[in-house]
C-alpha positions as CSV (number, residue, x, y, z in Angstrom):
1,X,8.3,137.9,-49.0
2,X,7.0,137.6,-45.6
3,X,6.2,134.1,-43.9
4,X,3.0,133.5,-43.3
5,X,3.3,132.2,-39.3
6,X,-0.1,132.2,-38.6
7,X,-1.0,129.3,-41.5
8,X,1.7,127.2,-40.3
9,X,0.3,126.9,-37.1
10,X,-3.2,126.1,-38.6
11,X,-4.6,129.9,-37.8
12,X,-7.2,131.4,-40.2
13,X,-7.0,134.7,-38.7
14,X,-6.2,136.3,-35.5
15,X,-7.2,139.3,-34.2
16,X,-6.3,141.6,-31.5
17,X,-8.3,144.3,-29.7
18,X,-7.0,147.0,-27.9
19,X,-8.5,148.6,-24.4
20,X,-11.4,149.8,-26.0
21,X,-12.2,146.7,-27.9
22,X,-11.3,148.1,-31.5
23,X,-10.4,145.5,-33.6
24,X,-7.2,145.1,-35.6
25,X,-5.8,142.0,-38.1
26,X,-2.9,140.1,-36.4
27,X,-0.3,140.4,-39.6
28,X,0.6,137.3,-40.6
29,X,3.7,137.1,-40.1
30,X,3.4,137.2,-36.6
31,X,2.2,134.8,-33.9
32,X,-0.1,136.0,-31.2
33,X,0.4,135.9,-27.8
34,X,-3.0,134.3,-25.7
35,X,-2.1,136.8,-22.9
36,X,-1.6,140.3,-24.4
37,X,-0.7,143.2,-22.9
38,X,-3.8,144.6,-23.2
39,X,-6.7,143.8,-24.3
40,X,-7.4,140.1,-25.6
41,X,-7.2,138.2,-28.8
42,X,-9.3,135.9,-30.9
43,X,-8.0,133.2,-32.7
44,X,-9.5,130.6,-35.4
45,X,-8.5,127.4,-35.7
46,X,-8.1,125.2,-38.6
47,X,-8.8,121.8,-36.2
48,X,-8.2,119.9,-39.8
49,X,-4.2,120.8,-39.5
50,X,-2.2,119.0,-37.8
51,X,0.0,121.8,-36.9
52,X,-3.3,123.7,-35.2
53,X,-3.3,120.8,-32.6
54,X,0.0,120.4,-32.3
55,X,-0.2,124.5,-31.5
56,X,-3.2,123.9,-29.4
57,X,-1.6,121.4,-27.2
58,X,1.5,123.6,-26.6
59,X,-0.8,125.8,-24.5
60,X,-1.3,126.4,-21.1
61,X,-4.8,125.1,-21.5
62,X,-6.3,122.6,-19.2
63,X,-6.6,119.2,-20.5
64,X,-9.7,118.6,-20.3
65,X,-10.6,121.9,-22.4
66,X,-7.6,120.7,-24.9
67,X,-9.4,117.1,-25.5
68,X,-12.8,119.1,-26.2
69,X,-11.5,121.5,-28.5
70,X,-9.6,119.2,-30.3
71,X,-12.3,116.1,-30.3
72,X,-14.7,114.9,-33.1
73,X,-17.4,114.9,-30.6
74,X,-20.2,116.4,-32.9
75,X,-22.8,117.0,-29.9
76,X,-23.4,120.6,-28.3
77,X,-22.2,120.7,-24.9
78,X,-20.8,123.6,-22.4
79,X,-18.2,123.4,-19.8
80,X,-16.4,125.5,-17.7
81,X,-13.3,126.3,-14.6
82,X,-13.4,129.2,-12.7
83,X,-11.1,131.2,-15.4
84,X,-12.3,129.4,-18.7
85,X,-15.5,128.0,-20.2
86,X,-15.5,125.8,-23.1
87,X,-17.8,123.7,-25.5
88,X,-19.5,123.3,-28.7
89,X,-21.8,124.4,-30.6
90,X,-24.0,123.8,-33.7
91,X,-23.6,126.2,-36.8
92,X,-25.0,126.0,-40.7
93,X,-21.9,125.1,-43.1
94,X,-21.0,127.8,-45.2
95,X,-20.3,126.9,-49.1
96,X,-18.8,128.8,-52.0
97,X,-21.7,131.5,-52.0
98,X,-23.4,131.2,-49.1
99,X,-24.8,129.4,-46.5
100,X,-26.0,125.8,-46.7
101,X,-28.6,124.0,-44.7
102,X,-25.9,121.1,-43.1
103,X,-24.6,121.9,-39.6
104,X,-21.2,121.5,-38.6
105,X,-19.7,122.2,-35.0
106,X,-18.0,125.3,-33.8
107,X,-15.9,124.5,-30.9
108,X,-14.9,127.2,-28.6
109,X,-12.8,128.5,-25.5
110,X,-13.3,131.5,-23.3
111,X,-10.3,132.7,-21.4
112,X,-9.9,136.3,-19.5
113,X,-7.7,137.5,-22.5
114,X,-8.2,135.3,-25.6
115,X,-11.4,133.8,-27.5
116,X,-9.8,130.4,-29.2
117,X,-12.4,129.2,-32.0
118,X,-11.9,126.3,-34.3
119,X,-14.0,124.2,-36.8
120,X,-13.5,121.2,-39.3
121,X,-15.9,122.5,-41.9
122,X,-16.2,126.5,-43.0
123,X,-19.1,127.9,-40.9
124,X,-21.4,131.1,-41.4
125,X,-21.4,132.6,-38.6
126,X,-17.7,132.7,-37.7
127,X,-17.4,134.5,-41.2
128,X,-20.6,137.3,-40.7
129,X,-18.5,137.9,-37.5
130,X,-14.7,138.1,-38.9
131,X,-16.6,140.7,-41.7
132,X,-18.3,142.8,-38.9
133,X,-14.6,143.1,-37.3
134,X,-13.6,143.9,-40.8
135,X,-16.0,147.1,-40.9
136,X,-14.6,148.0,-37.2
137,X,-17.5,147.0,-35.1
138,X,-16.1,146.5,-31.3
139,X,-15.9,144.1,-29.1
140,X,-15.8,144.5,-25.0
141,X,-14.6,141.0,-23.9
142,X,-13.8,137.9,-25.3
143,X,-17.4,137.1,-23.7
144,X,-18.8,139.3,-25.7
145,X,-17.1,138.4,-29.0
146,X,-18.5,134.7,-27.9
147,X,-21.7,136.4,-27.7
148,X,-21.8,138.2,-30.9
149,X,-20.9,134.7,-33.0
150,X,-23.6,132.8,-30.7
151,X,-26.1,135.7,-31.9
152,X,-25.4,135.5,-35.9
153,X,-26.3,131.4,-35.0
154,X,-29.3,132.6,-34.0
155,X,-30.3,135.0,-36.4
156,X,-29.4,132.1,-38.9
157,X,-31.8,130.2,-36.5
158,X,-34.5,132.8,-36.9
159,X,-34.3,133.7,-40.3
160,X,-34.9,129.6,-41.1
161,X,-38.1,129.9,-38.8
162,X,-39.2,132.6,-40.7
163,X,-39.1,130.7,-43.9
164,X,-40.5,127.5,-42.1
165,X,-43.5,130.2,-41.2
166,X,-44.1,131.3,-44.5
167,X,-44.2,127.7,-45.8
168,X,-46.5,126.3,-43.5
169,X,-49.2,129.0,-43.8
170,X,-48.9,128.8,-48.1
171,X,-49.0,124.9,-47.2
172,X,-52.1,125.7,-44.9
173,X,-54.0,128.2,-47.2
174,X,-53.9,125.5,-50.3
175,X,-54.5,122.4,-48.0
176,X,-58.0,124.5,-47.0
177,X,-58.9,125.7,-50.4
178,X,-58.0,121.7,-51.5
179,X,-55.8,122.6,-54.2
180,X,-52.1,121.1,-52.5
181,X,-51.4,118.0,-55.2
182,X,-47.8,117.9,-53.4
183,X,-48.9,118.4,-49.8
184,X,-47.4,115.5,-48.4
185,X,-43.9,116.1,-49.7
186,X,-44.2,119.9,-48.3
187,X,-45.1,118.9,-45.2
188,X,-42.9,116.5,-44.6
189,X,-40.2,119.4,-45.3
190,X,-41.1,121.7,-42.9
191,X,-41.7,118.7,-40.1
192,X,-37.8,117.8,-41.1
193,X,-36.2,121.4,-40.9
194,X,-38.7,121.6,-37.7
195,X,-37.0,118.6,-36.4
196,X,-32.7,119.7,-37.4
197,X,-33.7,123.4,-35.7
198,X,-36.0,122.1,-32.6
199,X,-32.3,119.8,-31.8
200,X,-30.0,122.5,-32.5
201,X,-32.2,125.1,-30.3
202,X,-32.9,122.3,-27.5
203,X,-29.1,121.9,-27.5
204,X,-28.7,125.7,-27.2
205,X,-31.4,125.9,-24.2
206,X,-29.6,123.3,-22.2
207,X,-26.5,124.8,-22.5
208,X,-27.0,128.5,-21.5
209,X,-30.0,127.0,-19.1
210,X,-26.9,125.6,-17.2
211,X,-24.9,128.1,-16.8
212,X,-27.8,130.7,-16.3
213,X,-29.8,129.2,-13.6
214,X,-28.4,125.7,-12.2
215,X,-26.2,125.3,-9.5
216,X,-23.1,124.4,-11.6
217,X,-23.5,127.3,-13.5
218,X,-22.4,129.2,-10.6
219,X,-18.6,128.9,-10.4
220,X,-18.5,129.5,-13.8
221,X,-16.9,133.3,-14.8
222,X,-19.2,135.8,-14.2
223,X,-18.5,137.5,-18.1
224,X,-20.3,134.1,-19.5
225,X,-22.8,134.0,-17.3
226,X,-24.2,137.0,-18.2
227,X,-24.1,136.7,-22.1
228,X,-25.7,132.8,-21.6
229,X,-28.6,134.5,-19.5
230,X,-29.0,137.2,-22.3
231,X,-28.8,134.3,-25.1
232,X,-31.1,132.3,-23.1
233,X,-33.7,134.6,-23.2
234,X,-33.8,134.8,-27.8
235,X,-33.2,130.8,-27.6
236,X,-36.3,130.2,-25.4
237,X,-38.6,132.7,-27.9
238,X,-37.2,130.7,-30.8
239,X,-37.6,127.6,-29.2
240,X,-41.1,128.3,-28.6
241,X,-41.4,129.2,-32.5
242,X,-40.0,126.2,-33.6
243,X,-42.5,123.8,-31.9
244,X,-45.4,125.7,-32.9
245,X,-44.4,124.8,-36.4
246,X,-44.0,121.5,-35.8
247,X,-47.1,121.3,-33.9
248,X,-48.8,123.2,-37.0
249,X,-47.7,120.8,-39.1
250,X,-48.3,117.8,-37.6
251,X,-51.9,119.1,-37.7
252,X,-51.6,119.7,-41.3
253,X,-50.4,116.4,-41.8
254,X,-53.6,115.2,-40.3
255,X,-55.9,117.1,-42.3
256,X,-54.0,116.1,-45.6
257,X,-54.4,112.4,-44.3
258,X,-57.9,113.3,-43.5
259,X,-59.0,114.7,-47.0
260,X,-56.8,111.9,-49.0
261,X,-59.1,109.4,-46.9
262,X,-62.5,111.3,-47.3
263,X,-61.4,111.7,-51.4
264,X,-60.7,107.9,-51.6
265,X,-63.9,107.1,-49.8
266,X,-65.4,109.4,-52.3
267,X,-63.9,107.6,-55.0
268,X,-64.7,104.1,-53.5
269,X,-68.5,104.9,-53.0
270,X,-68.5,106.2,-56.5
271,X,-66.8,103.4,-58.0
272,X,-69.2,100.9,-55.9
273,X,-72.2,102.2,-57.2
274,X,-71.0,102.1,-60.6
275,X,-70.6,98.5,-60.1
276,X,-74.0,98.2,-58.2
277,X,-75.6,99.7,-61.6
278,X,-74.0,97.7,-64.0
279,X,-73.6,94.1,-62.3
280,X,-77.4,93.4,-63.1
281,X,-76.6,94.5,-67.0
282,X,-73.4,92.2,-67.0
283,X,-75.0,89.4,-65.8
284,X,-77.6,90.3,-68.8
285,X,-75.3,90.5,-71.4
286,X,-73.5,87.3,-69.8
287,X,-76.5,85.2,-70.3
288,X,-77.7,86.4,-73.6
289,X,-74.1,85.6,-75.1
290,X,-74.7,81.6,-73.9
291,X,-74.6,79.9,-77.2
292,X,-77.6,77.5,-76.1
293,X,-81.4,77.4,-77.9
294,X,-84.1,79.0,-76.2
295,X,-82.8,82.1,-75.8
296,X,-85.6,85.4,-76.3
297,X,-85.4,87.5,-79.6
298,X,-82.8,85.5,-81.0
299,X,-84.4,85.4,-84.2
300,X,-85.9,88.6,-83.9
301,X,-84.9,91.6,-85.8
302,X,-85.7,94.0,-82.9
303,X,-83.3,92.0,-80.6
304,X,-80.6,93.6,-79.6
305,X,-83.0,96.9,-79.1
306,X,-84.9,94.4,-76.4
307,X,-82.0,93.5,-74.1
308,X,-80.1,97.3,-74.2
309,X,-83.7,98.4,-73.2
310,X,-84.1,95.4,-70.4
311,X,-80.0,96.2,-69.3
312,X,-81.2,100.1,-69.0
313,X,-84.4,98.9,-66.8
314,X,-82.4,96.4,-64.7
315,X,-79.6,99.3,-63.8
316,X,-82.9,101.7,-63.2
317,X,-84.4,98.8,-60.7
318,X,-81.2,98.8,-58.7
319,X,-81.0,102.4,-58.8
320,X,-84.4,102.5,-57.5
321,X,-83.7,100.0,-55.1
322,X,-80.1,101.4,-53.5
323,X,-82.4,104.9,-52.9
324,X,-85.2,103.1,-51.1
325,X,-82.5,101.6,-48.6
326,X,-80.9,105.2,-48.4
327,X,-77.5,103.9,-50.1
328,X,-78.2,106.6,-52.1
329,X,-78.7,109.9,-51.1
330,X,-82.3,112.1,-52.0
């Protein structure tokens, strides 16, 4: 039985790519080499093994790229030499059968001949990536394999906005035709997955932004450079997406605050005349159960008959009353 090198060293799978950028599985029994012959490879790290950051630290790496791949730092960030670029970035967890809806952090380093990935938790897009390799789609550059995991984040990104649409206009058709009993709770869904994407996109923006139009993007190698320009350029659309959802939905949180006001003013004015109506017949009913002597139509058979029918005319005064002072509505 072959040893498996590769899981010793805390390597999920390695690949290698040839001139043309075909793809091929490392076997794994074999360790590969960062600067091959030809072409480059791509290697994922289990950061969670010891044994990957032992093998991380053996490397000719810089070590300031070593402590960033290697750190819990969970925020996005993007640095670079003028041979390597390195950071992190913001992915959705991937469970048993699919994706979930927590984000972990993909950490990352760019070399001329290798791609070195690693990650604490199991994340979606490094798997939609490793199963387009599978099916033999190329890749040109370790840049571009960078590129081609950065752009399933993104679709993952976009797909979640397009669900975040759909919810906010079924949330917006039933707030307008007033039949959304859980509006609040809705709302306050979308404003929350509005609020993890607008920080994971922002984080996005800042990075590639960097690299594709500040100064200290400049020294940085020309291969990353271009894919951050070309990233930048789906990150701002979303971007833009994202905050007219939450800007949609703060509005609909307004309205729903609006029309739970107007229908408890409603209920308040309803509930006030009620009481208007029926304070002169309490206080009727309060005086004629006094137990004292002199009292009308105590003895008379017709009694009860006499103060129902001077309650009724007392609640008809203040009726007539409440309309002459407009409290009331013709």
């Amino acid at each position: 039985m072959l040893s498996d090198l590769q899981s010793q060293s805390g390597i999920i799978w390695a690949y290698r790519f040839d001139a043309d950028g075909e793809p091929a599985r490392v076997p794994r029994d074999e360790m590969p080499d960062l600067a091959p012959a030809e072409g480059f490879v791509w290697l994922h790290l289990d950061l969670v093994h010891t044994r990957a950051q032992s093998w991380i630290a053996e490397q000719d790496l810089p070590d300031a790229t070593q402590e960033a791949f290697l750190s819990h730092e969970p925020h996005q960030r993007l640095d670079h030499s003028a041979n390597l670029a390195w950071g992190v970035s913001h992915d959705l967890i991937r469970d048993i059968a699919d994706k979930s809806e927590d984000v972990g952090a993909l950490r990352w380093i760019i070399g001329e001949s290798f791609l070195l990935t690693g990650r604490r938790e199991a994340l979606h897009s490094i798997r939609m990536t490793a199963e387009a390799l599978d099916r033999g789609e190329p890749a040109a550059s370790p840049a571009g394999l960078f590129e081609q995991i950065i752009e399933y984040i993104i679709d993952d990104v976009t797909d979640a906005v397009v669900r975040l649409v759909d919810e906010t206009d079924s949330v917006e058709d039933h707030i307008l035709l007033d039949r959304l009993h859980d509006g609040p709770q809705r709302v306050g869904a979308v404003r929350r997955t509005a609020v993890r994407l607008h920080r994971q996109l922002s984080g996005l923006h800042v990075l590639f932004r960097r690299f594709a139009e500040t100064q200290s993007g400049r020294c940085a190698p020309d291969a990353v450079k271009a894919a951050a320009t070309r990233l930048l350029q789906r990150v701002d659309g979303l971007h833009h997406d994202v905050q007219s959802v939450q800007d949609r939905a703060r509005l609909l949180q307004d309205e729903i605050a609006a029309r739970s006001a107007s229908r408890t003013n409603r209920q308040l004015y309803v509930l006030s005349l009620l009481t208007a109506l029926f304070l002169p017949a309490t206080f009727i009913t309060g005086l004629f159960g006094i137990n004292v002597k002199g009292l009308p139509w105590v003895e008379s058979e017709a009694g009860a008959f006499f103060v129902t029918l001077t309650c009724l005319a007392a609640a008809l005064l203040t009726l007539v009353l409440l309309r002459r002072r407009g409290v009331i509505g013709s």
